[in-house]
Gaussian input, Z-matrix of N, CA and C with variables (Angstrom, degrees):
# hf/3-21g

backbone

0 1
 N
 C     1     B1
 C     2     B2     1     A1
 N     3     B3     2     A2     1     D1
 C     4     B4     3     A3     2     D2
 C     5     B5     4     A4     3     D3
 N     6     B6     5     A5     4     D4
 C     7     B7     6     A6     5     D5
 C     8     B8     7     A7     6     D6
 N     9     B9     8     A8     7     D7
 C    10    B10     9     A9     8     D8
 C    11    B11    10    A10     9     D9
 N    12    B12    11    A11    10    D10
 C    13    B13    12    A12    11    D11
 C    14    B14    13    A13    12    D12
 N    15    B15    14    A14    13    D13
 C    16    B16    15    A15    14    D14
 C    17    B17    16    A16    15    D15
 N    18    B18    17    A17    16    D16
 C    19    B19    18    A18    17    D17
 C    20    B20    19    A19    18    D18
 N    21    B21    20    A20    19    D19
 C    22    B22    21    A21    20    D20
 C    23    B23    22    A22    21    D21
 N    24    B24    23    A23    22    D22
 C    25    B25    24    A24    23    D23
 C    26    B26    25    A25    24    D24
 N    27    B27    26    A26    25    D25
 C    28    B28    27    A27    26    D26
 C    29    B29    28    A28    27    D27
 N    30    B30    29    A29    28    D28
 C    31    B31    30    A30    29    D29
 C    32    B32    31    A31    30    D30
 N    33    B33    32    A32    31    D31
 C    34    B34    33    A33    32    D32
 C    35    B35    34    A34    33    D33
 N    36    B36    35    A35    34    D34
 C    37    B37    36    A36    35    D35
 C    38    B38    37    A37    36    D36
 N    39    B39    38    A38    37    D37
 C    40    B40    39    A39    38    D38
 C    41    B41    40    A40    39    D39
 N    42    B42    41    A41    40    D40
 C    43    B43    42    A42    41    D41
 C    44    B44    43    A43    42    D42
 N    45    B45    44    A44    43    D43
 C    46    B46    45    A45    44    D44
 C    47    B47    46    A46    45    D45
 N    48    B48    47    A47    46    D46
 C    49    B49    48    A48    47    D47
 C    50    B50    49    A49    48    D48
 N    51    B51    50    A50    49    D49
 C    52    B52    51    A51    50    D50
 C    53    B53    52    A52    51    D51
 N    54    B54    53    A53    52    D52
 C    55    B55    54    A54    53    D53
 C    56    B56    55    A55    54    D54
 N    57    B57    56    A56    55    D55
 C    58    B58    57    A57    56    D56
 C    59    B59    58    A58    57    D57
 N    60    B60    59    A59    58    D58
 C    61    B61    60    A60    59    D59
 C    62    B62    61    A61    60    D60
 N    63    B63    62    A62    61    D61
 C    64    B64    63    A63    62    D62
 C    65    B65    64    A64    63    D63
 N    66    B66    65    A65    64    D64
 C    67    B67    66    A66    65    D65
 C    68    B68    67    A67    66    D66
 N    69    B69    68    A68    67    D67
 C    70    B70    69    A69    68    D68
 C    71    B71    70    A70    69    D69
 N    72    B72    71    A71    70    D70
 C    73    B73    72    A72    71    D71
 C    74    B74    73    A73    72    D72
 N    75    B75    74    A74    73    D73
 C    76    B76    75    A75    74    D74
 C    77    B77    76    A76    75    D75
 N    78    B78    77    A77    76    D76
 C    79    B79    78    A78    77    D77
 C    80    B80    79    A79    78    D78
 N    81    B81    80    A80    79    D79
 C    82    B82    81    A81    80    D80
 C    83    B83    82    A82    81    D81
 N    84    B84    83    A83    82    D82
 C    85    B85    84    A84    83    D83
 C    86    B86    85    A85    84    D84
 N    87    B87    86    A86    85    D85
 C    88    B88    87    A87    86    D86
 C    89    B89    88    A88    87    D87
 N    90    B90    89    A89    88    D88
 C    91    B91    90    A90    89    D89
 C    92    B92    91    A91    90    D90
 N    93    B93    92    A92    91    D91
 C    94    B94    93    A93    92    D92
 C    95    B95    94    A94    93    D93
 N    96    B96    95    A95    94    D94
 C    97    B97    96    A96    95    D95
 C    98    B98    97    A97    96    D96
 N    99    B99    98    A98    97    D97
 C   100   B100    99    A99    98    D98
 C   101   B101   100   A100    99    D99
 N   102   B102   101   A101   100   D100
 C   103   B103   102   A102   101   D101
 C   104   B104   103   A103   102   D102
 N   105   B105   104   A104   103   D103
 C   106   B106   105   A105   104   D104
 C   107   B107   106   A106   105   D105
 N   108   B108   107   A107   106   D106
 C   109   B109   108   A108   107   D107
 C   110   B110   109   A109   108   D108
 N   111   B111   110   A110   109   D109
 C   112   B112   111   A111   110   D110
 C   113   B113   112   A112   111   D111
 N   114   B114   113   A113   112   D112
 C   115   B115   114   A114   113   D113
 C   116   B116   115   A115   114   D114
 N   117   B117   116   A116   115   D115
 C   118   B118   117   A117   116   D116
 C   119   B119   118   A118   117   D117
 N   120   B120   119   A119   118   D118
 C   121   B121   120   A120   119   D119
 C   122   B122   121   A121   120   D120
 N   123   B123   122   A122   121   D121
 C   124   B124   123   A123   122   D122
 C   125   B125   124   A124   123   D123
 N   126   B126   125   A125   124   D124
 C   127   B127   126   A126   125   D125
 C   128   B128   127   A127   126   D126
 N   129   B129   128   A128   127   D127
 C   130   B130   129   A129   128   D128
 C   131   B131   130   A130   129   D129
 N   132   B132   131   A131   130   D130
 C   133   B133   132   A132   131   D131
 C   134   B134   133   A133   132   D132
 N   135   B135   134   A134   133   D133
 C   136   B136   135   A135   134   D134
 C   137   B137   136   A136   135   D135
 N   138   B138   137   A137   136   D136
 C   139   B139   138   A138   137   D137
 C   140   B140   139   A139   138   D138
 N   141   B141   140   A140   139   D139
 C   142   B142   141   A141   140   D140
 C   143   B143   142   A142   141   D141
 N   144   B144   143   A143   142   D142
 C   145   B145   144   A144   143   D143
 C   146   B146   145   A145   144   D144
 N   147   B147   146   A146   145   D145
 C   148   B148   147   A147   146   D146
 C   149   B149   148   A148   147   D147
 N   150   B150   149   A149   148   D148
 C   151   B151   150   A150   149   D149
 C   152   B152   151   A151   150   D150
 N   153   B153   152   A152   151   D151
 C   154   B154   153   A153   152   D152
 C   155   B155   154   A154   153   D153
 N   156   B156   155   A155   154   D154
 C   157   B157   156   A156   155   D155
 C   158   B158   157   A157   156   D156
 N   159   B159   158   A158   157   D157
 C   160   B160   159   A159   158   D158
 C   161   B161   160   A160   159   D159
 N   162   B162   161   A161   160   D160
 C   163   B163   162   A162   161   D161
 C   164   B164   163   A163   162   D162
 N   165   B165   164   A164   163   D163
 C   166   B166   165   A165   164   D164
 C   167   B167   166   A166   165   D165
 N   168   B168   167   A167   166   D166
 C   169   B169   168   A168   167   D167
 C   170   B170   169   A169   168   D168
 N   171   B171   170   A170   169   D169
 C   172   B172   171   A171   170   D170
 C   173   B173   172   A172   171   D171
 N   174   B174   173   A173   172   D172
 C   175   B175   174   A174   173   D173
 C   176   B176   175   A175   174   D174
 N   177   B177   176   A176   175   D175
 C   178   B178   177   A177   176   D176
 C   179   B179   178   A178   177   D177
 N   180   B180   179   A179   178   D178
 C   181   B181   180   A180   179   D179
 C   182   B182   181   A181   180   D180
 N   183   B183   182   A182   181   D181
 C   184   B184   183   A183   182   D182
 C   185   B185   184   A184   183   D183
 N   186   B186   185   A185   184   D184
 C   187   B187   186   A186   185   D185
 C   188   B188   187   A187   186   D186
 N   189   B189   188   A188   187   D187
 C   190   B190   189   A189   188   D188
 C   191   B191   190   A190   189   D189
 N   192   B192   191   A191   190   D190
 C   193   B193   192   A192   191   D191
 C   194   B194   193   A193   192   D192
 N   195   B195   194   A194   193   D193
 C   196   B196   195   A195   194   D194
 C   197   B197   196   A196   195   D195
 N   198   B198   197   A197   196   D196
 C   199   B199   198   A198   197   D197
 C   200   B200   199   A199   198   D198
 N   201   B201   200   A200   199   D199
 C   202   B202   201   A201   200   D200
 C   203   B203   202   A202   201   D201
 N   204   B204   203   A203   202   D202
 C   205   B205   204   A204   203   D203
 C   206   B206   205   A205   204   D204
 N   207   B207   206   A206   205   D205
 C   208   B208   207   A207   206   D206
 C   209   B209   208   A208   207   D207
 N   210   B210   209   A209   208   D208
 C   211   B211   210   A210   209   D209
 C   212   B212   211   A211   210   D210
 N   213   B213   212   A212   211   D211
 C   214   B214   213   A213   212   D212
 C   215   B215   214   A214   213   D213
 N   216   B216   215   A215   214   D214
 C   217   B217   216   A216   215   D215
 C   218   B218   217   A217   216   D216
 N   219   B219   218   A218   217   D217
 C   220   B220   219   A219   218   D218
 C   221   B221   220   A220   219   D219
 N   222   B222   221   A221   220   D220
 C   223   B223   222   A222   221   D221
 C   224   B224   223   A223   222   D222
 N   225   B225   224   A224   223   D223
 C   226   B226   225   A225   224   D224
 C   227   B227   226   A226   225   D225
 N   228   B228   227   A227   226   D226
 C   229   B229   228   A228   227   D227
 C   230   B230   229   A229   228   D228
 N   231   B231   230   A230   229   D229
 C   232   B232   231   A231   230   D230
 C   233   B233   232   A232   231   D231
 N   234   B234   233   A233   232   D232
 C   235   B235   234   A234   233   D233
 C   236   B236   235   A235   234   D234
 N   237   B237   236   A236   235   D235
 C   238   B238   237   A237   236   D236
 C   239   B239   238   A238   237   D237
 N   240   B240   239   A239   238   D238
 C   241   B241   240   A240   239   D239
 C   242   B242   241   A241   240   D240
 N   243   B243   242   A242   241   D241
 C   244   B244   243   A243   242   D242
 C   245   B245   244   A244   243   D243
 N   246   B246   245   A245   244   D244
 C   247   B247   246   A246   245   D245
 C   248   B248   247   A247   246   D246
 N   249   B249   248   A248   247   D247
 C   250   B250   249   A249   248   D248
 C   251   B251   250   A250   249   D249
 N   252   B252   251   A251   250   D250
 C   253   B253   252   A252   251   D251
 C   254   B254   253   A253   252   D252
 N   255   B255   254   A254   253   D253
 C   256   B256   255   A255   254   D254
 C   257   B257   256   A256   255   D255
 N   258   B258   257   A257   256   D256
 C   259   B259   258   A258   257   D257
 C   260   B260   259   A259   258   D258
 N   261   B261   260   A260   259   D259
 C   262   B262   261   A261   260   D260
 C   263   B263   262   A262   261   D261
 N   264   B264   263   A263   262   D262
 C   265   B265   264   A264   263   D263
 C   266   B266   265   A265   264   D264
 N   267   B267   266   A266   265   D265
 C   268   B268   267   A267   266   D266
 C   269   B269   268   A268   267   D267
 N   270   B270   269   A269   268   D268
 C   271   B271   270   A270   269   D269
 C   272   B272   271   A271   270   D270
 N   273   B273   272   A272   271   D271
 C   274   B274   273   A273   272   D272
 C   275   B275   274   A274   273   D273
 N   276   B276   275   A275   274   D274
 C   277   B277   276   A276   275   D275
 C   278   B278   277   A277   276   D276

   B1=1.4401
   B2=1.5326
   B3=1.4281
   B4=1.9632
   B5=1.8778
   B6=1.5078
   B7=1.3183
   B8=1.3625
   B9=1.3783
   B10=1.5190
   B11=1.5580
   B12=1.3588
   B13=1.6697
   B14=2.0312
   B15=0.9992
   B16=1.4898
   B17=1.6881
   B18=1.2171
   B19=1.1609
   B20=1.6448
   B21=1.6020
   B22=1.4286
   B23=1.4404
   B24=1.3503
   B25=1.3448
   B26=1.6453
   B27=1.7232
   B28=1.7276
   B29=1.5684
   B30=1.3750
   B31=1.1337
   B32=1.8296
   B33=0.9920
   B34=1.1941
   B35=1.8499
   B36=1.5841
   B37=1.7192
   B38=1.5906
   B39=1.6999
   B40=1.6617
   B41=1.4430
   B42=1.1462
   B43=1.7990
   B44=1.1165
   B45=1.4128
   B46=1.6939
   B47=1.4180
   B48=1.2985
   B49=1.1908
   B50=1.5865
   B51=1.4749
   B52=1.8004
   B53=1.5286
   B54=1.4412
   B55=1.2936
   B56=1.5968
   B57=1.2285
   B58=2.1860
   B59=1.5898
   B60=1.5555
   B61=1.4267
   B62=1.4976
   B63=1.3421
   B64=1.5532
   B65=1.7406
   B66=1.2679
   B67=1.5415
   B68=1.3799
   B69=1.4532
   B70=1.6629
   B71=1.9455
   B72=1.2482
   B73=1.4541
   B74=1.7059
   B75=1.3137
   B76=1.2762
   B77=1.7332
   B78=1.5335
   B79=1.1435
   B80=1.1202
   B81=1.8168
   B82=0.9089
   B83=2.2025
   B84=0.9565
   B85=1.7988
   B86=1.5163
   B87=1.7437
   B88=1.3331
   B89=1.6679
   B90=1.3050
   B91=1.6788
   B92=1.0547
   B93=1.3861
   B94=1.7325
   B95=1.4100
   B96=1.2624
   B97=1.4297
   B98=1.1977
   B99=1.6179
   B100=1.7441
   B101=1.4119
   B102=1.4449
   B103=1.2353
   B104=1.1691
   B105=1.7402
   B106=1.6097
   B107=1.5154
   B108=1.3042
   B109=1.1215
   B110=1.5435
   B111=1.1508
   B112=1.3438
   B113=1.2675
   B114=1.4130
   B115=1.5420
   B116=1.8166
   B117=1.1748
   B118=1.6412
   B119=1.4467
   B120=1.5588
   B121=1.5179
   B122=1.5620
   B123=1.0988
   B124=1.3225
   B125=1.3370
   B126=1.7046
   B127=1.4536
   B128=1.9070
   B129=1.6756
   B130=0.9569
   B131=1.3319
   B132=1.3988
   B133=1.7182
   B134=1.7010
   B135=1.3011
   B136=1.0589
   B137=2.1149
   B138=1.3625
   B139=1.3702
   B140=1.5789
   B141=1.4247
   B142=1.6389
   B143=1.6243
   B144=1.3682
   B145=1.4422
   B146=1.8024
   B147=1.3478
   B148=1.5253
   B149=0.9733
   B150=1.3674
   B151=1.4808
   B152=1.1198
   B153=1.6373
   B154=1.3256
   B155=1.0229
   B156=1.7384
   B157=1.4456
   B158=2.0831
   B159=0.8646
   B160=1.4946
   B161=1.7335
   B162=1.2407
   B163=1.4767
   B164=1.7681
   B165=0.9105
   B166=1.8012
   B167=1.3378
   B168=1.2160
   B169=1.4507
   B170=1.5314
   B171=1.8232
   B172=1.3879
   B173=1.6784
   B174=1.7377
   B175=1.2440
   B176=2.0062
   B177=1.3979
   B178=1.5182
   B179=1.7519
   B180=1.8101
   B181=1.5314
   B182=1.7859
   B183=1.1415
   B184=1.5405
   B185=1.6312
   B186=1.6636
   B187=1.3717
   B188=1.5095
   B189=1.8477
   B190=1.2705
   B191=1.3535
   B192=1.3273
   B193=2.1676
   B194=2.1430
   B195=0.8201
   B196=1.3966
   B197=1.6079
   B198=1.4228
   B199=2.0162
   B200=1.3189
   B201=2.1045
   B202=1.5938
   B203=1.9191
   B204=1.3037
   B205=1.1609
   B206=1.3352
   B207=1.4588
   B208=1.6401
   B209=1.4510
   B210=1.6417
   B211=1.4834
   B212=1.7315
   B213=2.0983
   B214=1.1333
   B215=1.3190
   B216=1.5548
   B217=1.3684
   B218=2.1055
   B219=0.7293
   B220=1.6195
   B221=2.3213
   B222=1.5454
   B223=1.5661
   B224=1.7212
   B225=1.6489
   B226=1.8368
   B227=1.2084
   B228=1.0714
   B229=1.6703
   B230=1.7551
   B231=0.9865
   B232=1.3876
   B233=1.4867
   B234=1.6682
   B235=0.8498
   B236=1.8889
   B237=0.8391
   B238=1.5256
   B239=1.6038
   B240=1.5865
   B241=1.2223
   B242=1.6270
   B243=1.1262
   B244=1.2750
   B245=1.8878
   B246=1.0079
   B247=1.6052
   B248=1.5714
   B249=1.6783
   B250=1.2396
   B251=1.9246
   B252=1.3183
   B253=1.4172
   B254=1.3760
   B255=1.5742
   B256=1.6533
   B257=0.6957
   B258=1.6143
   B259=1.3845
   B260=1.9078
   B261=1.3791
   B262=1.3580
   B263=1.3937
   B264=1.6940
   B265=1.2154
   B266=1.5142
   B267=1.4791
   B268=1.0757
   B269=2.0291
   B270=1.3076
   B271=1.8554
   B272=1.3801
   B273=1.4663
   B274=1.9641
   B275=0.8814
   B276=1.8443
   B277=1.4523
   B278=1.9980
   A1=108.23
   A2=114.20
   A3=115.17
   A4=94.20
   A5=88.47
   A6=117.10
   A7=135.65
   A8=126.82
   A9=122.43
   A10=105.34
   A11=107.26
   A12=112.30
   A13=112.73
   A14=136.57
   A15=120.73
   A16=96.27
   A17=116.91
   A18=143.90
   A19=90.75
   A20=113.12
   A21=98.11
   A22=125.71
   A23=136.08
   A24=132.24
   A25=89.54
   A26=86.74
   A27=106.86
   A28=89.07
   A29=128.45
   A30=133.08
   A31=114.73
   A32=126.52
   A33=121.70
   A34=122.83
   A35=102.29
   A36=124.88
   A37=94.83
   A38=90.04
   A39=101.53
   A40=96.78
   A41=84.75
   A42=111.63
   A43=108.02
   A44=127.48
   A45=138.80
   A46=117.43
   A47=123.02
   A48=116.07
   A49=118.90
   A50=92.62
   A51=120.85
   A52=113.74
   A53=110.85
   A54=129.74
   A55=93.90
   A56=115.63
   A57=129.01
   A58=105.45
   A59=121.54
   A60=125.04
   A61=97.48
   A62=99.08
   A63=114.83
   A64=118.39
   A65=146.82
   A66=131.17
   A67=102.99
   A68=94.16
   A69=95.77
   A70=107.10
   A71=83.33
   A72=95.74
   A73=112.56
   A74=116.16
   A75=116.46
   A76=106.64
   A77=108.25
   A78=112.28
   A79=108.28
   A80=141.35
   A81=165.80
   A82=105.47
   A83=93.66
   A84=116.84
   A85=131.65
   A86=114.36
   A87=105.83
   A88=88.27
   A89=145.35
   A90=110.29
   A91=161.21
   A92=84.07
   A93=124.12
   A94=134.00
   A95=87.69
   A96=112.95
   A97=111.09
   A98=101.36
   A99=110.05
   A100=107.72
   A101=122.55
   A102=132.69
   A103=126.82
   A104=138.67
   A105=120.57
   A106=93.83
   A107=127.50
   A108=135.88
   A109=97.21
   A110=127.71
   A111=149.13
   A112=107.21
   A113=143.95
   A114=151.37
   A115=92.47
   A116=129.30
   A117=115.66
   A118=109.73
   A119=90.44
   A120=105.19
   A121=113.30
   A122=101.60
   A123=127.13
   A124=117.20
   A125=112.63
   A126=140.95
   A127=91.89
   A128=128.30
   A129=147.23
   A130=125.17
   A131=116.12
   A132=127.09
   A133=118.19
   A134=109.16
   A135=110.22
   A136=93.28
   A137=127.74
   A138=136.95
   A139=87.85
   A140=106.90
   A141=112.36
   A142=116.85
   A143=106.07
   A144=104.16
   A145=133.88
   A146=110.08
   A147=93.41
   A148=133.67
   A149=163.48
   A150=156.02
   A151=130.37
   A152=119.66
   A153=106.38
   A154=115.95
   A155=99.17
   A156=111.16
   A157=106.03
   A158=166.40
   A159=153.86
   A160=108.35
   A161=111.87
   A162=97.66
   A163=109.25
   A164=118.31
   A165=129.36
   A166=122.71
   A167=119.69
   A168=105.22
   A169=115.91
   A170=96.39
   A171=114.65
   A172=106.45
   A173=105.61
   A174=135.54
   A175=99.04
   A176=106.50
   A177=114.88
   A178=113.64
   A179=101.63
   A180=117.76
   A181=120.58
   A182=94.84
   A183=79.53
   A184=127.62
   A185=104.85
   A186=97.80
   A187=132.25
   A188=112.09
   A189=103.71
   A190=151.59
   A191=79.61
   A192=113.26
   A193=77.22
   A194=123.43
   A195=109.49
   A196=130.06
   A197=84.73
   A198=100.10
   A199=112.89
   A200=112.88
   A201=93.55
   A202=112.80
   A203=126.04
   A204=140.16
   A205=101.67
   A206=103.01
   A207=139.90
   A208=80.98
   A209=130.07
   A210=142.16
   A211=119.01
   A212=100.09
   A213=107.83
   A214=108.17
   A215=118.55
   A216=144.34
   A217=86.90
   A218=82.95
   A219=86.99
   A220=86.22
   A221=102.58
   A222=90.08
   A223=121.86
   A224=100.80
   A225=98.02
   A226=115.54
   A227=119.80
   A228=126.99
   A229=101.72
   A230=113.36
   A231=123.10
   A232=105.97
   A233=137.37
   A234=122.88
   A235=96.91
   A236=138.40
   A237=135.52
   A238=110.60
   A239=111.97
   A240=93.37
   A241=121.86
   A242=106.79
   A243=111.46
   A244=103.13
   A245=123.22
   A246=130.78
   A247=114.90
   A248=113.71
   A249=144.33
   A250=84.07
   A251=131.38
   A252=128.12
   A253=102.27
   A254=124.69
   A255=111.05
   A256=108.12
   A257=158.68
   A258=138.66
   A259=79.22
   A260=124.72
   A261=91.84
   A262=153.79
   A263=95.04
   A264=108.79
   A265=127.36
   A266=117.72
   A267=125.91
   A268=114.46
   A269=96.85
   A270=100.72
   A271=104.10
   A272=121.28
   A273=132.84
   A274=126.21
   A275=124.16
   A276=146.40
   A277=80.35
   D1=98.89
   D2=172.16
   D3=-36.66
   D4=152.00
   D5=155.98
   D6=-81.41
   D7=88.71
   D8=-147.26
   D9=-55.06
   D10=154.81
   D11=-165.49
   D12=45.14
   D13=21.58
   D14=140.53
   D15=-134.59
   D16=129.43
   D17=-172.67
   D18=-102.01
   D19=158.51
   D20=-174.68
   D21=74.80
   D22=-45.62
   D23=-144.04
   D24=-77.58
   D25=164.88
   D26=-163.82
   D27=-107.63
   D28=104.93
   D29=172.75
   D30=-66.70
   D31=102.04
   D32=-175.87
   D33=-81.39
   D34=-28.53
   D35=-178.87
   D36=-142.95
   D37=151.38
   D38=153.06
   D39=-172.49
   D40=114.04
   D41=174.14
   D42=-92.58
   D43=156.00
   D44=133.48
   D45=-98.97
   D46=98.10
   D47=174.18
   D48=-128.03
   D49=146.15
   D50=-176.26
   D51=-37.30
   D52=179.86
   D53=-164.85
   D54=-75.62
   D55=-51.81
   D56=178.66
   D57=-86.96
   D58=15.16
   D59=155.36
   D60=59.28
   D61=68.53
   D62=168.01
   D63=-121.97
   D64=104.91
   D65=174.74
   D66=-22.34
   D67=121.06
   D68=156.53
   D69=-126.17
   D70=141.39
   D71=-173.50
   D72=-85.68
   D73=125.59
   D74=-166.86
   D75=-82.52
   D76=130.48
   D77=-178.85
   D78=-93.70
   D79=171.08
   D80=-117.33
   D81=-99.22
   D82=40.27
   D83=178.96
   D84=-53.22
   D85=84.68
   D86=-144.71
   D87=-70.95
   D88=-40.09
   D89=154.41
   D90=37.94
   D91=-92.60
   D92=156.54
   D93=-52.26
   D94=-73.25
   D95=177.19
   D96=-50.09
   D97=-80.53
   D98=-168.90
   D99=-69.53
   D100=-46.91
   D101=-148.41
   D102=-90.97
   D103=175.52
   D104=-150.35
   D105=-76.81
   D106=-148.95
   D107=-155.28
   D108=-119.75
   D109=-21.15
   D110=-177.21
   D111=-84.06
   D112=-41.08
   D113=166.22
   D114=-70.05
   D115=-44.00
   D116=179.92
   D117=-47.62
   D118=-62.14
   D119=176.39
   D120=-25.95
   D121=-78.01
   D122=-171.17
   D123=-37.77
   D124=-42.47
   D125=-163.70
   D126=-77.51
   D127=-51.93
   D128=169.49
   D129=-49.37
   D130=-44.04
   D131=146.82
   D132=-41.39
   D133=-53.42
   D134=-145.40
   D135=-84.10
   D136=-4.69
   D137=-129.70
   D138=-145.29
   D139=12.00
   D140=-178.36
   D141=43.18
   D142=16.35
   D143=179.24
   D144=-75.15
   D145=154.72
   D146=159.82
   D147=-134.94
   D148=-167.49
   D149=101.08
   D150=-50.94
   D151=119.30
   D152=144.15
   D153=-129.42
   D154=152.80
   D155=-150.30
   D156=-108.01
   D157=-132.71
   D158=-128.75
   D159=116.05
   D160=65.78
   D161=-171.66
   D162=-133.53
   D163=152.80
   D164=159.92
   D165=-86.19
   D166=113.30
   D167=177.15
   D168=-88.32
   D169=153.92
   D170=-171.19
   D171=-12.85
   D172=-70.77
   D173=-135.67
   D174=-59.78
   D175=-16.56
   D176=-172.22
   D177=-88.75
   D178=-13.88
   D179=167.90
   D180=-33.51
   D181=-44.63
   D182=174.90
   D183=-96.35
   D184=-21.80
   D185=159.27
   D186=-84.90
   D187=23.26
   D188=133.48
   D189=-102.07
   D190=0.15
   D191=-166.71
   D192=-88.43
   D193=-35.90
   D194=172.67
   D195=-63.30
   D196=-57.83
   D197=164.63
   D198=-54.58
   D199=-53.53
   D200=-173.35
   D201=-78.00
   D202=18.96
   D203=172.41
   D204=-64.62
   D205=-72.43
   D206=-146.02
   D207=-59.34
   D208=-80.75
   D209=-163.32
   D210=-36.04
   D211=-32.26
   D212=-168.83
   D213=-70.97
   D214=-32.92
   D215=-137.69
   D216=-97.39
   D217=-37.69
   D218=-147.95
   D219=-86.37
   D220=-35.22
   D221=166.50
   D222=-77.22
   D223=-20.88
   D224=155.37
   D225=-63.00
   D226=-76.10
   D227=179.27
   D228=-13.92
   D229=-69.91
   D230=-159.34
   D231=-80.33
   D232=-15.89
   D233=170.77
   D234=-89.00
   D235=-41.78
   D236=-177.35
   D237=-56.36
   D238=-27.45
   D239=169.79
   D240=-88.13
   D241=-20.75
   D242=178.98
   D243=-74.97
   D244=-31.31
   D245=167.32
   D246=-44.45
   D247=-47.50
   D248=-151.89
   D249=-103.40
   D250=-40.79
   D251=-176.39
   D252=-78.89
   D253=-32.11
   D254=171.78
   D255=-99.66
   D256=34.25
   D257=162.43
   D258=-104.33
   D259=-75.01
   D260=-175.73
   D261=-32.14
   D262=-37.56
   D263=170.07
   D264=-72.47
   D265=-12.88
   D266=169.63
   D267=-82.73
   D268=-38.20
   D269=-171.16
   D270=-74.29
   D271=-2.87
   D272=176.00
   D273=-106.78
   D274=2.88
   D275=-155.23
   D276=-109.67

């Protein structure tokens, strides 16, 4: 289900939870299912329910494609030297 007003965003969670903030598991809600998004709504009002949502927006996409770059780069680095530290250390044994 998009996140109204962020287009893009990386939804990470989406709960429905109760009035005492418990998961509630959505049962079989013709509403929902079939119906616009506005009758869910509506159906969700009326059922004291809520959402919460856990998400990243679009706009942060590239400063993670940077970080998970950086981590990859930096766990090569360090495995090649350690590659390059046991083959010497092995041909001097």
């Amino acid at each position: 289900m998009p996140v109204t007003g962020l287009p893009g965003a990386w939804i990470i969670s989406n709960q429905t939870l109760t009035a005492n903030g418990r998961v509630f598991i959505l049962p079989n809600v013709p509403a929902c299912n079939s119906g616009t998004q506005k009758q869910c709504d509506a159906w969700f009002a009326t059922q004291h329910l809520r959402r919460h949502l856990v998400y990243q927006p679009a706009s942060r996409y590239w400063a993670f494609q940077w970080t998970e770059t950086a981590v990859f780069l930096a766990i090569t680095i360090a495995l090649a030297g350690f590659s390059v530290w046991w083959i010497r250390h092995r041909r001097l044994s």
